[in-house]
C-alpha distance (Angstrom), angle and dihedral (degrees) to the residues before:
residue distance angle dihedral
X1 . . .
X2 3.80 . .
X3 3.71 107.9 .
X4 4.17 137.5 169.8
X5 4.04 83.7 -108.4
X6 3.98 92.1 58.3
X7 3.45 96.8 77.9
X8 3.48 140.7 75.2
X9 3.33 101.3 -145.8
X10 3.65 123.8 55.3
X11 4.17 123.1 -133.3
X12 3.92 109.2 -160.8
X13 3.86 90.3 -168.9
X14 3.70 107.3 25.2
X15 3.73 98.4 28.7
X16 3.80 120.3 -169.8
X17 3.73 103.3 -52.3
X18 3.97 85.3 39.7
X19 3.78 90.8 58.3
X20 3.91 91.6 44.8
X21 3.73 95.1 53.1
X22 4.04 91.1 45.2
X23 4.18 90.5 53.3
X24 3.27 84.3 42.4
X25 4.36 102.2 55.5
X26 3.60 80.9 34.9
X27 3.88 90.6 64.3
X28 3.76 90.3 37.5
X29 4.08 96.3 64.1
X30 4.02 94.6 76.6
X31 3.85 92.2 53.2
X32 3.64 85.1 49.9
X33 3.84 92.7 49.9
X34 3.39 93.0 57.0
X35 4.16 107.2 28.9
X36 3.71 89.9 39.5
X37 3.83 95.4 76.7
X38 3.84 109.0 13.5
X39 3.95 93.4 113.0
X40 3.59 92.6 60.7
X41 4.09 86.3 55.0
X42 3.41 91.8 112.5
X43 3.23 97.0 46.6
X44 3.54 101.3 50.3
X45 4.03 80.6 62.4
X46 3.90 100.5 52.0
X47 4.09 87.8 47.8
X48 3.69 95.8 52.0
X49 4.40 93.5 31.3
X50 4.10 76.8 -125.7
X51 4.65 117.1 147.9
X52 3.96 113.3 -116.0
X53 3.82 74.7 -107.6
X54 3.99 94.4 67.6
X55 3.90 91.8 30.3
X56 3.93 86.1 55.0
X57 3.70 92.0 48.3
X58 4.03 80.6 69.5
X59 3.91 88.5 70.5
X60 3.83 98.4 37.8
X61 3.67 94.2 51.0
X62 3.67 80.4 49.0
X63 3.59 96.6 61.6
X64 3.68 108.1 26.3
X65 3.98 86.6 60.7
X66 4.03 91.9 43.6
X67 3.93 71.5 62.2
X68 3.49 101.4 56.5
X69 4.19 94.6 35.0
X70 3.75 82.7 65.6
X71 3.40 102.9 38.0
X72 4.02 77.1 51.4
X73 4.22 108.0 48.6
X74 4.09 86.5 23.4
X75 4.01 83.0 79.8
X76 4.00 100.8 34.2
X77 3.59 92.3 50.5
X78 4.14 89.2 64.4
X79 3.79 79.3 59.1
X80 3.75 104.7 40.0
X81 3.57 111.5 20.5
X82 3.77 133.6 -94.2
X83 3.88 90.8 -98.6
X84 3.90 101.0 65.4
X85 3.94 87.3 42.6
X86 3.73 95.1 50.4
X87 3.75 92.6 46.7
X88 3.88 95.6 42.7
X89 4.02 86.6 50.1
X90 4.05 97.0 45.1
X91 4.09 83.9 54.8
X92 3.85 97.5 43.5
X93 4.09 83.2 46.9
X94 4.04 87.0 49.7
X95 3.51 106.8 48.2
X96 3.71 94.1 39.5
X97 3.75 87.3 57.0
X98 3.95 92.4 60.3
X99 3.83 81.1 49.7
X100 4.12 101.0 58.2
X101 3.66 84.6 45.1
X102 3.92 92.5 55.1
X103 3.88 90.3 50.2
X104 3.57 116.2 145.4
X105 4.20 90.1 -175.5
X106 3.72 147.6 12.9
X107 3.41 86.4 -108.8
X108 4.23 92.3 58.8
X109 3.58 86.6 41.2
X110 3.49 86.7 60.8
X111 3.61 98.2 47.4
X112 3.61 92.9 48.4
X113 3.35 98.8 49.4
X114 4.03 93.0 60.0
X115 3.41 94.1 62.3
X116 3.99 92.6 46.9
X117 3.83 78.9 51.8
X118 3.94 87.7 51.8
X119 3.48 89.3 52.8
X120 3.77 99.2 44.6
X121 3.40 92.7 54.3
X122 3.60 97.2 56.6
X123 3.75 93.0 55.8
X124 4.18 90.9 54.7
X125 3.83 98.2 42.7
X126 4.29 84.0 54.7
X127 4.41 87.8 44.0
X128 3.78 90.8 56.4
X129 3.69 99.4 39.5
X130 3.83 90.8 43.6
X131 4.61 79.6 56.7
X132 3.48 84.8 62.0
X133 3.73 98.6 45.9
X134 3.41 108.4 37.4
X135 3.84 98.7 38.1
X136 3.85 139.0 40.2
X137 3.97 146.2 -170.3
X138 3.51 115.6 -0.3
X139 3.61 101.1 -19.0
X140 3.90 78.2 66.5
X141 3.30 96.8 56.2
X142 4.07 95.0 49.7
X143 3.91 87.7 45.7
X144 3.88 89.7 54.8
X145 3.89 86.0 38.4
X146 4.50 91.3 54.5
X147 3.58 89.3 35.8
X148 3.57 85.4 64.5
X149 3.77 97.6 39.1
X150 4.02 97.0 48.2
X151 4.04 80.7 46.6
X152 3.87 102.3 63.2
X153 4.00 83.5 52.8
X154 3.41 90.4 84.7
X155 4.21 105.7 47.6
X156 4.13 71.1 54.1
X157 3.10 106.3 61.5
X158 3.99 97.6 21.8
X159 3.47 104.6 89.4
X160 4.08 96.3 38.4
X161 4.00 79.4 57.7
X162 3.94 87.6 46.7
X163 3.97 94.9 46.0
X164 3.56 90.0 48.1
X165 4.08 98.1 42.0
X166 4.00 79.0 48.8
X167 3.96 87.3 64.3
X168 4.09 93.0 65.2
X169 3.98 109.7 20.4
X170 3.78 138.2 20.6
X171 3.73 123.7 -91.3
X172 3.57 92.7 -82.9
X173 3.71 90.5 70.3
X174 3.99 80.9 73.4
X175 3.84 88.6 66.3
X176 3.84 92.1 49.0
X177 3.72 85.3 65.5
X178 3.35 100.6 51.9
X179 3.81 89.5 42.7
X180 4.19 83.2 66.2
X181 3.87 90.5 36.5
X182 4.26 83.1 64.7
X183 3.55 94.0 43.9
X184 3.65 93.1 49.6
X185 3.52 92.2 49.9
X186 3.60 97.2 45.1
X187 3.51 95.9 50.3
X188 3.90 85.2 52.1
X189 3.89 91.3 52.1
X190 3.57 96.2 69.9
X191 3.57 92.9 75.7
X192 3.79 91.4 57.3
X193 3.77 111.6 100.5
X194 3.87 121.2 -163.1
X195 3.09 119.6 -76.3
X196 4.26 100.2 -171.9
X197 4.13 104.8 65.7
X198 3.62 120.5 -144.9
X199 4.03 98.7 -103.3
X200 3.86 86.0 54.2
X201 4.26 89.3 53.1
X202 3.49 123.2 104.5
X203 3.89 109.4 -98.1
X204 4.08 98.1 -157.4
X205 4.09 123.2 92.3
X206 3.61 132.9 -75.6
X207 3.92 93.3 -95.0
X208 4.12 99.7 44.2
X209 3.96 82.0 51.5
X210 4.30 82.7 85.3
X211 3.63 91.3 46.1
X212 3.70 91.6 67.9
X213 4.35 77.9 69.5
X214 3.51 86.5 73.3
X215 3.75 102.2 35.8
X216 4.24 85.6 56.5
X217 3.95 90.1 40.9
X218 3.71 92.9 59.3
X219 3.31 90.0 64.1
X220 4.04 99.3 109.6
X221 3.93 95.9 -150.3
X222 3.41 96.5 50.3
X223 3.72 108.2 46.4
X224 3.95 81.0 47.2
X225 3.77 98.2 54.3
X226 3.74 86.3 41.2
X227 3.62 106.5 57.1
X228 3.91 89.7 33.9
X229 4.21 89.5 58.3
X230 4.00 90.0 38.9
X231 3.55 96.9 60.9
X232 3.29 86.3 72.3
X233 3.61 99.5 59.1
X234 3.70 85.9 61.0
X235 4.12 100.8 77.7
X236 3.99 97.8 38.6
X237 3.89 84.0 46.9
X238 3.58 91.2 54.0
X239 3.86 89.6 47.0
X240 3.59 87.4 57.2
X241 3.88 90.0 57.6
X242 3.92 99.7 48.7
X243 3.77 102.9 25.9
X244 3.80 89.6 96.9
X245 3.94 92.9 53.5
X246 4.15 94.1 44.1
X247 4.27 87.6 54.0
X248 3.31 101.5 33.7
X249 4.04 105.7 31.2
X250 3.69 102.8 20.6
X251 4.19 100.1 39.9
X252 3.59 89.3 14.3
X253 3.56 106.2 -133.2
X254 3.80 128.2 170.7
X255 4.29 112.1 -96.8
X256 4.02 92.7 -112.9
X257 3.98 91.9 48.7
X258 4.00 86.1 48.4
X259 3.89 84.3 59.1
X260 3.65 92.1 54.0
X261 3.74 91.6 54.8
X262 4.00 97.5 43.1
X263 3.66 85.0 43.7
X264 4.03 88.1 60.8
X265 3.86 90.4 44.3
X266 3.68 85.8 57.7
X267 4.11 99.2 38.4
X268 3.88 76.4 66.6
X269 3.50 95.6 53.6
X270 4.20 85.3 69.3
X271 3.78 83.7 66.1
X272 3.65 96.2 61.2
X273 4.05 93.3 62.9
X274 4.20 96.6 45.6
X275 3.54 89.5 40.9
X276 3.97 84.0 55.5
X277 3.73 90.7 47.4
X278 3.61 100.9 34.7
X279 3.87 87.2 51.9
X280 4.51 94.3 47.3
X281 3.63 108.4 118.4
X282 3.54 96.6 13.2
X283 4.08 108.2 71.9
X284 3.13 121.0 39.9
X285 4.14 112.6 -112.6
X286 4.08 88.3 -111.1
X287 3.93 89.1 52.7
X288 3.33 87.2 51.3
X289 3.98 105.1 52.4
X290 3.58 81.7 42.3
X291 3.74 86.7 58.9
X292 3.79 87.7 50.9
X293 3.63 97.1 45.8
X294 3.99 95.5 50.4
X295 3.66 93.4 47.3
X296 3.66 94.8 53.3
X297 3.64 90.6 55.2
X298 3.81 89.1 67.4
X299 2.99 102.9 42.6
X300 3.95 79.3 53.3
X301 3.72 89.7 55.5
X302 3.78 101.0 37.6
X303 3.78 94.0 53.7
X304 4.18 89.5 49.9
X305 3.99 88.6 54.6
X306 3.64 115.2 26.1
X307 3.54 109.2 17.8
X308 3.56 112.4 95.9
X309 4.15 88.5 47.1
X310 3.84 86.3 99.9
X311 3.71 141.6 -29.6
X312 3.73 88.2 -91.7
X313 3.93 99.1 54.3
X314 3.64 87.3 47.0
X315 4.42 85.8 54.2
X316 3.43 86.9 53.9
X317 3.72 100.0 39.3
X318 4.01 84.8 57.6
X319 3.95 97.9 42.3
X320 3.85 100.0 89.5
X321 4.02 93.3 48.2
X322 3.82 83.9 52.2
X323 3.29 96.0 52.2
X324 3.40 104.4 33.1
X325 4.07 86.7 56.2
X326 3.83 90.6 44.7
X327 4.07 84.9 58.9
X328 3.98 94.4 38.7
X329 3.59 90.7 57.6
X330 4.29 103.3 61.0
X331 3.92 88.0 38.8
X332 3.10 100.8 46.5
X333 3.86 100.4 45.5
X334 3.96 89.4 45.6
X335 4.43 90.6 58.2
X336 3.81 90.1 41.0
X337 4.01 95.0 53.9
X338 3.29 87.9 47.4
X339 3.91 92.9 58.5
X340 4.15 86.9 68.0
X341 3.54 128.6 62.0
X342 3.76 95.6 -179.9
X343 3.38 132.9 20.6
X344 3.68 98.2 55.7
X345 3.45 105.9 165.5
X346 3.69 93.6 43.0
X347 3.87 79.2 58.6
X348 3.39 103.5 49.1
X349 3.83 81.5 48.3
X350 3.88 100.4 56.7
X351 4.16 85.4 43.8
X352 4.04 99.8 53.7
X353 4.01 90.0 34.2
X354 3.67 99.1 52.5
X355 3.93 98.0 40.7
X356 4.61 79.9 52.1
X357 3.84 89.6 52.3
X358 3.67 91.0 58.9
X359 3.28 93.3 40.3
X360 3.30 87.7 49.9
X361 3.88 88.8 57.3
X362 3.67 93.4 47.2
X363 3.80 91.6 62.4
X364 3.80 94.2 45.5
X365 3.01 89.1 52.7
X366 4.08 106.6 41.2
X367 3.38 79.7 55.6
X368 3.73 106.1 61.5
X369 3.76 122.5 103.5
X370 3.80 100.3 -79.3
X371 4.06 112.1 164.7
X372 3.90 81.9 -117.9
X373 3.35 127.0 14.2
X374 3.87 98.0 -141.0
X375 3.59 94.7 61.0
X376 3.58 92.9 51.2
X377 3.94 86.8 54.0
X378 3.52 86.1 52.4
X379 3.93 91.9 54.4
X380 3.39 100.5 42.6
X381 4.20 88.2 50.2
X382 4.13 84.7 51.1
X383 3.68 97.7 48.3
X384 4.29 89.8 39.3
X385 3.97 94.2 61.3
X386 3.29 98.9 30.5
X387 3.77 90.6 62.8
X388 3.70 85.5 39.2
X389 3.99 90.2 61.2
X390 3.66 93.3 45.9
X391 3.94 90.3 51.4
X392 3.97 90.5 52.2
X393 3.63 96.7 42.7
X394 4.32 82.9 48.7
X395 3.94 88.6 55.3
X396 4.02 87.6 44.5
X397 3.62 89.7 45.1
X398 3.89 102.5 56.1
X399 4.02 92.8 28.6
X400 3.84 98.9 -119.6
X401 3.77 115.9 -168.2
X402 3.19 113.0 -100.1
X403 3.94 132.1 177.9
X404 3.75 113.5 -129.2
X405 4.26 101.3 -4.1
């Protein structure tokens, strides 16, 4: 039970369960970046005469540079404190909004929405540092766990919203909402008080701040763990990025019934996190990537065979990479902060940016010119785990240290 007493660090105005919910919107604006306006994909591409490859690049630019804003204010925040960070990010995010709304082609849109990304990424590397501050033992681990949970709320009800917006104003009236969703939330952050004190702050300059990436990713056991877990995030990533084309193009469906059906992909991303919780303390962390690992592989299989039948085998098909990814996510991050004891932010850096970057793969790549678009989720799912397996059974093999496995 998540109490004032659980955490380290105490909020006078927020309090506990203040802080919580703050990390937890914080982690819910990229979802809505991308969810919030996938139905109107295809329209996006007949306004500006742009291919679903160009109009896709809008979502991959998104997250590749979400990537590199964390790997960037991750870092700086050691120096400076998570509060400057967070507020300089939620700003950046804001203003860049009102930009991508503006947009006069895909090629602005584009632009636009790599500094949003900037800014977005700033506000997560500062939510999972301030975990590791604020919060310790288990209670940690059931934070990270709800963070997750509360997070997937938004890819499910994102595109409903989107479908629905779609019905009374263009697609830019998705950016307008996400231009109040940063205001909002920066108005909100001024009640968060640092969380990292000055003796606890790196001393060294501005520049050696990034060097601290390195010192964390030579750390065997966690670049293992990390890469293993992240290939994961590659398939349901590239999911993400074609799921509008396979219901609306392939099984022809209308955009506000494709919402319905993402939006019960994502339902079962909630899953993932309570199944990780529920499951704490009573299988072991090996059972449980196991777990992962085997139910992948159908998934894997199932989409290859049945999943272009109908718009409902393909749901199905998906389900176990969805939540199998959900529930990779909260474990994971929990073992892998607990490989640093400094550093935290650089950490909680290397962890968001790396799982992006393959995400960020899995949507390049979902979106290449397969014959059908299912199968090439299937393929990309097949080829994800199975590296996956091969990079635990490496760690296993040659007995890397690892915190917690």
């Amino acid at each position: 039970m998540l109490t004032e007493n659980a955490s380290k660090i105490q909020q006078k105005y927020l309090g506990a369960k203040g802080l919580i919910v703050l990390i937890a919107v914080m982690n819910m604006f990229v979802p809505l970046s991308i969810d919030l306006y996938l139905p109107a994909l295809p329209t996006i591409g007949t306004e500006f005469a742009a291919t679903p490859l160009m109009v896709n690049l809008t979502l991959v630019s998104f997250f590749f540079f979400f990537a590199v804003g964390i790997l960037l204010f991750g870092p700086v925040s050691d120096k400076y404190g998570r509060r400057k960070i967070l507020l300089l990010g939620i700003v950046l995010y804001t203003l860049a909004s009102g930009l991508c709304a503006a947009a006069g082609s895909i090629y602005s849109l584009i632009a636009y929405r790599i500094v949003q990304a900037l800014g977005a990424g700033g506000m997560v590397a500062v939510s999972m540092a301030v975990v590791k501050d604020a919060f310790y033992g288990t209670t940690k681990n059931r934070v990270l766990a709800l963070v997750q949970a509360m997070a997937v709320i938004a890819p499910m009800v994102a595109p409903v919203i989107g479908a629905f917006l779609l019905q009374f104003v263009s697609w830019r009236g998705t950016f307008v909402v996400l231009i109040a969703a940063g205001a909002v939330n920066l108005a909100a952050s001024f009640f968060f008080e640092e969380t990292l004190p000055e003796s606890e702050r790196y001393k060294g300059s501005f520049w050696s701040t990034f060097g601290r990436l390195a010192v964390v990713g030579k750390n065997v056991g966690f670049t293992g763990v990390l890469t293993v877990f992240s290939l994961l995030a590659a398939p349901y990533m590239a999911y993400v990025a074609v799921s509008s084309y396979v219901y609306v193009q392939y099984f022809g469906l209308s955009e506000q019934v494709y919402s319905y059906f993402f939006a019960a992909n994502s339902f079962f991303a909630v899953v993932g996190p309570f199944l990780y919780m529920k499951l704490i303390g009573i299988v072991s962390p090996r059972q449980f990537t196991y777990g992962c690992f085997i139910f992948t592989v159908v998934a894997a299989a199932a989409l290859l065979t049945v999943g272009s039948i109908s718009p409902w085998w393909f749901l199905i098909a998906f389900l176990p990479v969805t939540i199998m990814e959900s529930a990779a996510r909260p474990f994971s991050t929990a073992i892998l902060l607990d490989q640093q004891k400094t550093d935290i932010g650089s950490a909680s850096s290397l962890i968001n940016a790396v799982n992006t970057v393959f995400g960020s793969l899995g949507m390049m790549l979902g979106a290449l010119n397969w014959s059908n678009f299912i199968e090439g989720l299937g393929i990309i799912t097949a080829v994800c785990v199975t590296l996956a397996i091969a990079g635990w059974l490496a760690l296993l093999h040659f007995k890397i240290r690892v915190e917690g496995l």
